[in-house]
C-alpha positions in Angstrom: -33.5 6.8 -2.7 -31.2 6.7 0.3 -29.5 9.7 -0.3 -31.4 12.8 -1.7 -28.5 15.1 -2.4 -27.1 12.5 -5.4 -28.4 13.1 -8.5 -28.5 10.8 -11.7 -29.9 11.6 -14.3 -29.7 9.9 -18.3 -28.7 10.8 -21.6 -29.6 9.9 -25.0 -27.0 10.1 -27.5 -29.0 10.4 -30.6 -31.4 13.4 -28.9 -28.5 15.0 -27.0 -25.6 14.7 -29.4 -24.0 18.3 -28.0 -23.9 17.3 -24.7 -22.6 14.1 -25.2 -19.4 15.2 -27.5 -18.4 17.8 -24.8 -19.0 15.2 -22.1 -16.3 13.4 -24.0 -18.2 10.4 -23.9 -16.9 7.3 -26.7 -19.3 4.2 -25.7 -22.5 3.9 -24.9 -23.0 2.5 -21.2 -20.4 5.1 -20.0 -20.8 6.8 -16.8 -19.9 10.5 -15.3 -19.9 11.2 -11.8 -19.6 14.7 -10.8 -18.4 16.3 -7.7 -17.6 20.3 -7.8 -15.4 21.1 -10.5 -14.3 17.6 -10.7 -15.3 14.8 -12.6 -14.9 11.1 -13.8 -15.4 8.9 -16.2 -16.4 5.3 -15.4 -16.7 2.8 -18.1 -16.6 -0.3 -16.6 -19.9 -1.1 -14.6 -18.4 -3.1 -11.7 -18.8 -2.3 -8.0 -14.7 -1.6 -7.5 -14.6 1.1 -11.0 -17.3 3.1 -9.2 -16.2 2.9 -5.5 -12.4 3.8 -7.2 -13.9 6.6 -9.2 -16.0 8.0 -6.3 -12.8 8.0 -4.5 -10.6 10.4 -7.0 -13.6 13.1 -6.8 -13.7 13.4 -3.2 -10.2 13.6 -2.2 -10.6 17.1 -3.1 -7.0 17.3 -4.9 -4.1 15.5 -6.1 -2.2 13.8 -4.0 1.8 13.1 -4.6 2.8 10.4 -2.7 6.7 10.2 -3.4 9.2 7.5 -3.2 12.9 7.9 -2.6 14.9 5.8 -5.1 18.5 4.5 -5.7 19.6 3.1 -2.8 18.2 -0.2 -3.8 14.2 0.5 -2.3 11.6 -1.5 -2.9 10.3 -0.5 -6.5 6.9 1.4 -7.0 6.9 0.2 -10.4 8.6 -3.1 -10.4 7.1 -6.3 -10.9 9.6 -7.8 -9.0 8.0 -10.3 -5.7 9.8 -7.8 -3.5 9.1 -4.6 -5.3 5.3 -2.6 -4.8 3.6 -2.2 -8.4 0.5 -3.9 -7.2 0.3 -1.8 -4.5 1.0 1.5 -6.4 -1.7 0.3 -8.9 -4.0 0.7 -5.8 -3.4 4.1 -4.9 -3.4 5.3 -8.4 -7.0 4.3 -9.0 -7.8 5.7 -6.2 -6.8 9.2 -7.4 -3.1 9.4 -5.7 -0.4 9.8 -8.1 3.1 7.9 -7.6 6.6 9.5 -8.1 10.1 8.2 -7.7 13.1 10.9 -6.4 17.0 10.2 -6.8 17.8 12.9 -4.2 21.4 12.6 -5.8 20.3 14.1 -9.2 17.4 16.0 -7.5 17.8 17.0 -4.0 14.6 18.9 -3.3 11.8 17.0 -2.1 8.8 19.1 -3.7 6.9 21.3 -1.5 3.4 19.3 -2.6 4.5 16.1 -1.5 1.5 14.6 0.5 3.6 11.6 2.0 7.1 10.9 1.7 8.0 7.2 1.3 11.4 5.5 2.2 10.7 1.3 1.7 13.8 -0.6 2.7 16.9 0.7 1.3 19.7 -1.5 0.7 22.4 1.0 0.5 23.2 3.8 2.7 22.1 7.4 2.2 24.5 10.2 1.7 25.0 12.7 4.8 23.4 15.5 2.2 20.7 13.2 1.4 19.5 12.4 4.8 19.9 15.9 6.2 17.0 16.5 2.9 14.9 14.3 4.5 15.0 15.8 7.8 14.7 19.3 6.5 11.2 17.8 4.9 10.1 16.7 8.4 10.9 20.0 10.4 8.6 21.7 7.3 5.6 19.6 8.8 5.9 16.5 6.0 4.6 13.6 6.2 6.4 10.1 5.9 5.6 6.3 5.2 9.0 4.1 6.7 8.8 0.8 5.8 12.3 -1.0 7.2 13.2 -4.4 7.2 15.7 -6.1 10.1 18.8 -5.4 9.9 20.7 -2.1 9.5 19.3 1.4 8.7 21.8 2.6 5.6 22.3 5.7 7.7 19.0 6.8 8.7 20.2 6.1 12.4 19.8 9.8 13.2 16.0 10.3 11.3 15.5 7.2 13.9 17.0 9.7 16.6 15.0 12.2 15.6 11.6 10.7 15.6 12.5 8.9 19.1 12.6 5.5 17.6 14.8 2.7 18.7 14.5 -0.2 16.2 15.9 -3.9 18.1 18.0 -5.9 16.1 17.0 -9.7 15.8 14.1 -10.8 13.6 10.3 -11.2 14.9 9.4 -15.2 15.6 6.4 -16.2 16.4 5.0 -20.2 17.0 1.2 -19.0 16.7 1.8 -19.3 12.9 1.5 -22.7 12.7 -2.6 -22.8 14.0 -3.3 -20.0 10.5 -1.4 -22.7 8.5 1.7 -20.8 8.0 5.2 -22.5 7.6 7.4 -20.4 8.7 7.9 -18.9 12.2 9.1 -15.1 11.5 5.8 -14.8 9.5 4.0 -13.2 12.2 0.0 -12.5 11.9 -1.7 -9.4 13.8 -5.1 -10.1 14.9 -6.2 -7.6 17.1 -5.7 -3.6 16.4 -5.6 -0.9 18.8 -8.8 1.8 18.7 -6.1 4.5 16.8 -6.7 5.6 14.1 -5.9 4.6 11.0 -6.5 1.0 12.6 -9.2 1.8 15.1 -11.7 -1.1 13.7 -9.6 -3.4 11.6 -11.2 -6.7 11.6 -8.7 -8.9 8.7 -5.9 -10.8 9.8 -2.7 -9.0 8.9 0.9 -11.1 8.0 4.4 -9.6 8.4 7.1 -11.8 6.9 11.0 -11.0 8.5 9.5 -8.1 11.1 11.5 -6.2 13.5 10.3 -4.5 16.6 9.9 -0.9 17.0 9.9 1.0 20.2 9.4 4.8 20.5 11.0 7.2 23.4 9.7 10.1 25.1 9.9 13.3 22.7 8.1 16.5 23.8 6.4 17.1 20.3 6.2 13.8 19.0 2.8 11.4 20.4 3.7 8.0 19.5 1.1 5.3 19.3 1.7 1.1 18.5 -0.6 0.8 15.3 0.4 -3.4 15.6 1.6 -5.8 18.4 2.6 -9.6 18.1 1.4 -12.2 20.3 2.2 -13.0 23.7 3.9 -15.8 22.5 6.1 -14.0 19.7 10.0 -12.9 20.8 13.2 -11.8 19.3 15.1 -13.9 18.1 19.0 -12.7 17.3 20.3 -15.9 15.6 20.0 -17.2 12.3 16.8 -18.6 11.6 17.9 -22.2 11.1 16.8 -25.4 12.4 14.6 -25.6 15.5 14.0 -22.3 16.7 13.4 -21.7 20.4 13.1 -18.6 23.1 16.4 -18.2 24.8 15.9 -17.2 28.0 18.3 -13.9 28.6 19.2 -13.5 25.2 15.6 -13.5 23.6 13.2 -10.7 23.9 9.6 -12.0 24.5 6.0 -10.3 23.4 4.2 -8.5 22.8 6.4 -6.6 20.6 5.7 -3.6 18.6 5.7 -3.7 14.4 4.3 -0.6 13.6 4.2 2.7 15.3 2.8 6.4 14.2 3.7 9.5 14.8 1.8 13.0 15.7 2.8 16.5 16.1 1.5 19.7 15.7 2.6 21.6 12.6 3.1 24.5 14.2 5.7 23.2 16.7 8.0 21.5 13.2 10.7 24.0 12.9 10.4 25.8 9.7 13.1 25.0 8.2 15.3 26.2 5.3 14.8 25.2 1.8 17.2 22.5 0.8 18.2 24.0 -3.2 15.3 25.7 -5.2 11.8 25.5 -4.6 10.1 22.4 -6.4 6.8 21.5 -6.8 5.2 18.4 -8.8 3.0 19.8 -11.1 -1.1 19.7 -10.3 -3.7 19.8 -12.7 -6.4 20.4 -9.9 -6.5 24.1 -10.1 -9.2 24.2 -7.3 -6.9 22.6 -5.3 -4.3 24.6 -5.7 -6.4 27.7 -4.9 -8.1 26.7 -1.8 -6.4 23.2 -0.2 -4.2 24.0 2.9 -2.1 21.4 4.7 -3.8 19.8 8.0 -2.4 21.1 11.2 -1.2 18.0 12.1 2.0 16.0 10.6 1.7 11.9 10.8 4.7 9.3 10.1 3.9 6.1 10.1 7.0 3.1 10.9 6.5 -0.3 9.9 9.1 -2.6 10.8 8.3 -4.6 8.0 8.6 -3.6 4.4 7.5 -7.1 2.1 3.8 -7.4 3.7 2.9 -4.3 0.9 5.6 -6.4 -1.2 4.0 -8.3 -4.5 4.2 -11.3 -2.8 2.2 -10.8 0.2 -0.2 -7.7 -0.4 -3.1 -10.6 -1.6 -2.7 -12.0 1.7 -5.7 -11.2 4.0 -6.1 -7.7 4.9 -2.5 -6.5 4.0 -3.9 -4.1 1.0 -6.5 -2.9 3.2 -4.2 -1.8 5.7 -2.0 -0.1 3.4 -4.4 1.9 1.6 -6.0 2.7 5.0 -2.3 3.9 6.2 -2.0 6.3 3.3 -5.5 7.9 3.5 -4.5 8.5 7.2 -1.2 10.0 6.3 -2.5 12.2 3.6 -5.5 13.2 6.1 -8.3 11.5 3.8 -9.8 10.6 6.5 -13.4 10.2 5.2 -11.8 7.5 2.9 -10.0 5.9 5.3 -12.9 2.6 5.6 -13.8 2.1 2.4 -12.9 -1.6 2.1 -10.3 -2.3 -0.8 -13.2 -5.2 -2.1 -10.8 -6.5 -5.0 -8.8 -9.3 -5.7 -5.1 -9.3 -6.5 -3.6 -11.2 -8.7 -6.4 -12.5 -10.8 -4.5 -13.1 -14.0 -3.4 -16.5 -15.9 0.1 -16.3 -17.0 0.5 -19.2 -19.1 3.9 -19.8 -21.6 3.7 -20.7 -25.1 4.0 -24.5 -23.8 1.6 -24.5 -21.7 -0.8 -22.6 -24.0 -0.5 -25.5 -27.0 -1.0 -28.4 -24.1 -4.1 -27.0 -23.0 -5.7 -26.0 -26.4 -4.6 -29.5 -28.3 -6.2 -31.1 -25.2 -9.4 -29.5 -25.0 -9.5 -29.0 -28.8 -8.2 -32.2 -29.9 -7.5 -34.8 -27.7 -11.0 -34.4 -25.2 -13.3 -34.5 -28.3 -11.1 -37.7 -29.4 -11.5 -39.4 -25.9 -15.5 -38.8 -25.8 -16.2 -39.5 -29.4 -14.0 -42.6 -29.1 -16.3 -43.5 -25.8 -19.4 -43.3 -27.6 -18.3 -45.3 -30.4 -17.1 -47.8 -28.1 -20.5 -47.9 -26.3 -22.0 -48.2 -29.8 -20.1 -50.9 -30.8 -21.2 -53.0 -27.8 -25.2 -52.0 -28.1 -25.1 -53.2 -31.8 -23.1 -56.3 -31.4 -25.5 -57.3 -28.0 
């Protein structure tokens, strides 16, 4: 009724059995959306299957969103409370596919690579490996940076290169206490600037163990803060032990910067040389591979904070919407980029074997003995008055 262009239309197995086997359809119920040459199949009738599904036929194409591996980064499919499974599950219903890259057995990022994604290494990169990654930029790529305090595992010079200067010290902030948070470096964001991929953001947003970003003056890189601490919130360069206070001189004070991004112009990226062989991942979307072009313009996004899209902390607030609205920016989706994320975590029970037989003998067993043994009790007394 609201929108005249959508169609639906029903189909009756037993009168249309043709049409049904070459839909593919198993169970009754099932739904198809279609969109162009593209198509999905939604079984499950729940508000978040059909938003996800709507999602993967309008991007338009695959999207590889690539994660650089074995230097001890956060995992994309490790269950782990640092790792980023949950989050990976996100973007994979929403129609972007996940990949891992050693750049030590495979030193070509693929040509196809919607974003590039280096989440807080723990060991440093080769010289080859990071001179891969900058080749990858001058082509015009785009890049997720999610780093943590401390040092950068030799990705100083990528720092250099995008105009980045990343403080040492962790991010405190005393305005946790009034959200009910325990811990001063857990610093929320409540206000966002009007930038996209931010530009309305309403959710509280929490970043455990930040660092402050700050970008210099490049001539083909626009920089823009994406989140600022408080007022109140400061560096703070010593361990975080006992009672923390602002050191005057030593301490720097907010607003600080967590997160920046990064614009230029794909025609002023250097076109630079192929680093080994040409590689591509391979697409099924053959539509896409005919017609889809890359965007003139190349983002990066820099978090100075890699564990609030951590297992941990994605189901807090509005962290999951902000990362799925981050990479709908970076891979220029930006028709997609407010669509609410509208589903809960972690909603699963994970009980052991223990605590499986306790909770079965006492509903099973040990409940029905208490109530029968209540009303026998109160039948006792009525027959004896």
């Amino acid at each position: 009724r609201i929108k005249p262009d959508i169609g639906l239309r029903f189909v009756d197995p037993d009168k249309a059995p043709d049409e049904v086997r070459d839909l593919g359809i198993q169970n009754d119920g099932e739904l198809v959306i279609r969109y162009g040459a593209r198509s999905e199949r939604v079984e499950e009738h729940t508000e978040e299957a059909l938003t996800n599904a709507l999602q993967r036929v309008l991007r338009g194409g695959q999207r590889f969103v690539v994660f650089l591996e074995g230097h001890g980064e956060r995992n994309p499919v490790g269950h782990a409370n640092h790792d980023l499974d949950q989050f990976t599950e996100q973007l994979s219903k929403r129609g972007i596919k996940v990949q891992g890259l050693n750049l030590a057995r495979n030193p070509v990022i693929p040509d196809n690579t919607a974003v590039l994604v280096i989440a807080t290494p723990e060991v440093d990169y080769l010289p080859r490996e990071v001179e891969i990654v900058s080749a990858y930029l001058k082509r015009g790529g785009n890049l997720l940076w999610l780093t943590d305090p401390g040092p950068l595992r030799g990705l100083d010079g990528l720092a250099a290169e995008l105009g980045l200067k990343l403080s040492p010290g962790t991010l405190v902030d005393p305005a946790t206490a009034i959200f009910g948070i325990d811990h001063p470096a857990i610093v929320p964001v409540t206000s966002y600037p009007s930038t996209a991929p931010v530009a309305g953001f309403r959710y509280l947003t929490v970043f455990p163990y930040a660092r402050e970003i700050k970008a210099e003056a490049r001539d083909e890189w626009q920089a823009a803060p994406l989140l600022s601490s408080g007022a109140d919130a400061w560096i703070e360069t010593d361990k975080l032990e006992g009672d923390l206070r602002y050191d005057e001189g030593s301490d720097h004070h907010g607003p600080l910067d967590i997160a920046l991004r990064l614009t230029r112009n794909r025609t002023a990226a250097a076109h630079a040389p192929k680093q080994g062989p040409e590689s591509t991942i391979p697409n099924t979307d053959e539509q896409a591979q005919k017609s889809e072009r890359p965007p003139p313009e190349q983002r990066v996004v820099v978090f100075g904070d890699g564990d609030f899209l951590s297992n941990s902390y994605l189901g807090n607030s509005g962290n999951l919407d902000l990362g799925l609205k981050t990479v709908n920016w970076l891979t220029s989706d930006e028709a997609l980029i407010e669509v609410p994320a509208g589903t809960a975590i972690d909603r699963r029970l994970d009980l052991s074997d223990t605590q499986a037989a306790l909770i079965s003998t006492g509903f099973l067993m040990l409940l029905p003995a208490v109530l029968g043994g209540m009303g026998f009790w109160v039948w006792l007394r009525r027959r004896r008055a």
